[in-house]
N, C-alpha and C positions, 0 to 999 in steps of 0.2 A: 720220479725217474722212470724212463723207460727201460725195459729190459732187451736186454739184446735181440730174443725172438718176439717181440712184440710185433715186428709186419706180417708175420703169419699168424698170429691172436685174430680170431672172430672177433674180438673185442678191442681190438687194437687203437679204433676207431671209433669213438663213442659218438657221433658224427655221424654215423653212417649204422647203424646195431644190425646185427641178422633176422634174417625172417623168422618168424613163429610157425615152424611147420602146422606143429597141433595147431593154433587158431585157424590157418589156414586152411588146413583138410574139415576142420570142424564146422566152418563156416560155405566151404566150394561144394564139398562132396555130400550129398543130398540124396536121398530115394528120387529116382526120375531124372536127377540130373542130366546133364550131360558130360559133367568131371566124372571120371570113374574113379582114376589115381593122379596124386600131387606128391613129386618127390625133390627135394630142393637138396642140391649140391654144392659142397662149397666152392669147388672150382672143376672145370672141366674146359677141353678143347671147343667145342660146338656144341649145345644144346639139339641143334640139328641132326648132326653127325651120330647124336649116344641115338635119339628116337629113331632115326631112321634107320640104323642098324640093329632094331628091336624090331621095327615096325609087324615081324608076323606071329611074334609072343605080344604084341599088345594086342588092348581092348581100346576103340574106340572112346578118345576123351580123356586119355591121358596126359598129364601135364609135368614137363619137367623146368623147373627153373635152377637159374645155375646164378651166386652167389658174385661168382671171377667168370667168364668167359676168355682162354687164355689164345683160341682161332677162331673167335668168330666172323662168320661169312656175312657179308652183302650181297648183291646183286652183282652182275660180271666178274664175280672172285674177287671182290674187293674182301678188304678185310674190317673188321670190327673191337673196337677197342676201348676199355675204359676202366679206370681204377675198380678192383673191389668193394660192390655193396654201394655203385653211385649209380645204379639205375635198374631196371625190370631187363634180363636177359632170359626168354622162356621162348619154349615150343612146344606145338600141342598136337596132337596127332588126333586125326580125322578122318575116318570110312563116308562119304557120303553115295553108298550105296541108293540106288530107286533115281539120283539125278544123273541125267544122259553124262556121259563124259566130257563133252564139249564144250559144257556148261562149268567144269570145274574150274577154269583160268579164272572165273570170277573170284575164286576163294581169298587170293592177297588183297586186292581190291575191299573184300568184305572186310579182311582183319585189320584193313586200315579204317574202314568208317570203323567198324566196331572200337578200336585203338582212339580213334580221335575220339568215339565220343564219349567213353568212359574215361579218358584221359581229360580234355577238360570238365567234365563234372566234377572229379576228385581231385585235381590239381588246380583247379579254377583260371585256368589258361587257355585263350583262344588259341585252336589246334587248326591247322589246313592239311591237305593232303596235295604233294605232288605228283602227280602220274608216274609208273604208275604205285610205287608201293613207299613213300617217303614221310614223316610225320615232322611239319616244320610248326614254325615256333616263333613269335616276335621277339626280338630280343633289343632295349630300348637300347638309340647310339649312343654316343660319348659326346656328353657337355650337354645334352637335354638333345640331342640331334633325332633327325627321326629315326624309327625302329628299322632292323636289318631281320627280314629271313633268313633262318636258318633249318638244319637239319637238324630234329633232335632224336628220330627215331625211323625204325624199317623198317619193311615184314621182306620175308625171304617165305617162300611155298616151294618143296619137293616132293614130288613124287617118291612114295614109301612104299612098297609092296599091294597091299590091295586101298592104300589110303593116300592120304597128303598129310606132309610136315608142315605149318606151317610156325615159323621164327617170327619173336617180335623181340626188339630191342628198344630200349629207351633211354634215353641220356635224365636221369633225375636230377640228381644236387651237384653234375660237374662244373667246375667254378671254371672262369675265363682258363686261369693258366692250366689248366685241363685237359683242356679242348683239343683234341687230335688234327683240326684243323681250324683254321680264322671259316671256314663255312659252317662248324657245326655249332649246335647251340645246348642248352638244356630245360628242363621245365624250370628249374629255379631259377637261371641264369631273365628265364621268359616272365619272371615274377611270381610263379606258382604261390598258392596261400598253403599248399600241402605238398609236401614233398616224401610224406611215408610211406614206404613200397608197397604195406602189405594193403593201404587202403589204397594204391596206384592198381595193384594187381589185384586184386578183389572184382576193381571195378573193370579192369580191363576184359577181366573175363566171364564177369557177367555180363558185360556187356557183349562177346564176342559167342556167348549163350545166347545171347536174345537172336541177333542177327543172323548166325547161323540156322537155328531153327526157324528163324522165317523163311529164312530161301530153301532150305529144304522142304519145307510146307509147301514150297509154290513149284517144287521141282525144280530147282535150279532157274527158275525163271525169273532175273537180276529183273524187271518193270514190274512184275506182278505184284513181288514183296519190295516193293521200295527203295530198293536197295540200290537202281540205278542210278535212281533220284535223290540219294541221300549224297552217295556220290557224287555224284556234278555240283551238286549244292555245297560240298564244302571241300571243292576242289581249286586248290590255287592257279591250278595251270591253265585252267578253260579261261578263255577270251583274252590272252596273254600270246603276244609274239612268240615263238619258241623255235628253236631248234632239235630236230632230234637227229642226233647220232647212231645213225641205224646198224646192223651187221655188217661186214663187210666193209666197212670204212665209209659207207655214204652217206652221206645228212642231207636233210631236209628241212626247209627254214617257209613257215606259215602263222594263223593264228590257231590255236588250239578252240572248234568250235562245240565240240560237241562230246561224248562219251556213246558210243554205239550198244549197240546190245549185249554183244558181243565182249565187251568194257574196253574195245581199242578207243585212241585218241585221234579225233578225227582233226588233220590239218586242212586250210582253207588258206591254199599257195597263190602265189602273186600271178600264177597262169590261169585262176579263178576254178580249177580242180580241188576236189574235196579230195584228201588221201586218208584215208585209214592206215595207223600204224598198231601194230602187236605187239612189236617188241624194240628197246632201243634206249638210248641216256634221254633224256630232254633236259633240256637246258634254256632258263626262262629268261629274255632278251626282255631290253628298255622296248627298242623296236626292233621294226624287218630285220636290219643294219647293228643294230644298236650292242650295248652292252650286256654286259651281262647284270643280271639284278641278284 
């Protein structure tokens, strides 16, 4: 029998268990690292929100994950949302002091390869990344039909005091009727052979160890440490019709050809101009015309 306070039990859910703090500090937080601190919450507003209102009492390489996310942020204020303990809600706070500032836009970009690739290793699911900060997912159709892209995951980067926030979320074990929208997906829903947070986050962040410290090695410089390259290689949006929905209400409809230096997405428009875009939705089209995919 359940008891009455059972949806507020850590354990309410055997399904879903809480993280291992200990294992996890035991395991991230190293001499040399790059974790300093790992603090995991049961529930909070925005993972975002707590760090970047600490941001000049921390130490670089802080990490807080949060258990419930009960505002989490997207990109253009969207919101974020998912049962308790059905996926990786974390942000980590970054000085990358010695790289030119101009060079920081790259950081969400990085937490995304870093995200995809530690993500499929540990979850053994091919990962793609949408332009510019979205983590999708195959998810097979109904009746053996083909597989549907989806979203299963984001990175959000804020500017924090003298450093960057940057947010990763991830959809792990949310089953269909779940799903915040018929668009988003999860690693399980995508067929994951693993679905355990703490080896989801383990790898996420070792992984977002490794990548970080390359491009800090090369000075912020996204070609030098591979990092460009790693990018456009497991980018879903390059050589894909797209749309972007830019500031200000104006969109732009081309094929997505390239990733610049700089990590804008470069469009190649039906006037045979190449545009570079910063900032904006995209929105991946069958064709020129076409639907949406």
């Amino acid at each position: 029998m359940t008891s009455p306070d059972a949806p507020h039990n850590r354990w309410s859910d055997l399904g879903r268990p809480p993280l291992n703090v200990t294992a996890l500090r035991r395991g991230l937080l190293r001499p040399g690292a790059l974790w300093t601190s790992l603090e995991v919450v049961e529930s909070t507003g925005s993972t975002n929100s707590d760090l970047a209102g600490r941001a000049g009492a921390l130490a670089e390489g802080a990490v807080l994950v949060a258990e419930e996310q009960t505002a989490g942020r997207g990109r253009l204020e969207r919101t974020w949302t998912a049962p308790p303990r059905s996926g990786l809600f974390l942000s980590v706070y970054l000085e990358p002091s010695g790289v030119p500032m101009e060079r920081w836009g790259w950081l969400p970009l990085l937490a995304g390869v870093a995200a995809a690739t530690g993500l499929a290793k540990s979850a053994g699911v091919d990962m793609a990344l949408k332009w510019p900060n979205d983590l999708l997912v195959t998810v097979a159709g109904a009746a053996g039909g083909p597989g549907e892209e989806r979203k299963a995951g984001g990175i959000l980067a804020e500017r924090a005091g003298d450093g960057v926030v940057v947010g990763i979320g991830v959809n792990a074990t949310l089953r269909a009727d779940e799903l915040p929208t018929p668009a988003a997906g999860s690693l399980g829903l995508a067929g994951a052979v693993s679905t355990d947070r703490e080896t989801l986050l383990r790898a996420v962040l070792r992984s977002l160890e490794h990548w970080y410290g390359q491009w800090r090695a090369a000075d912020g410089d996204a070609a030098g440490c591979g990092l460009q390259a790693a990018y456009a290689a497991g980018c879903a949006t390059l050589d894909r019709s797209v749309r972007a929905e830019l500031p200000g209400g104006k969109a732009l409809i081309g094929e997505a050809v390239a990733i610049d230096g700089d990590g804008r997405l470069v469009l190649s428009t039906a006037d045979g101009l190449q545009q570079p875009v910063s900032a904006g939705d995209i929105v991946h089209l069958r064709g020129a015309e076409g639907g949406l995919t």
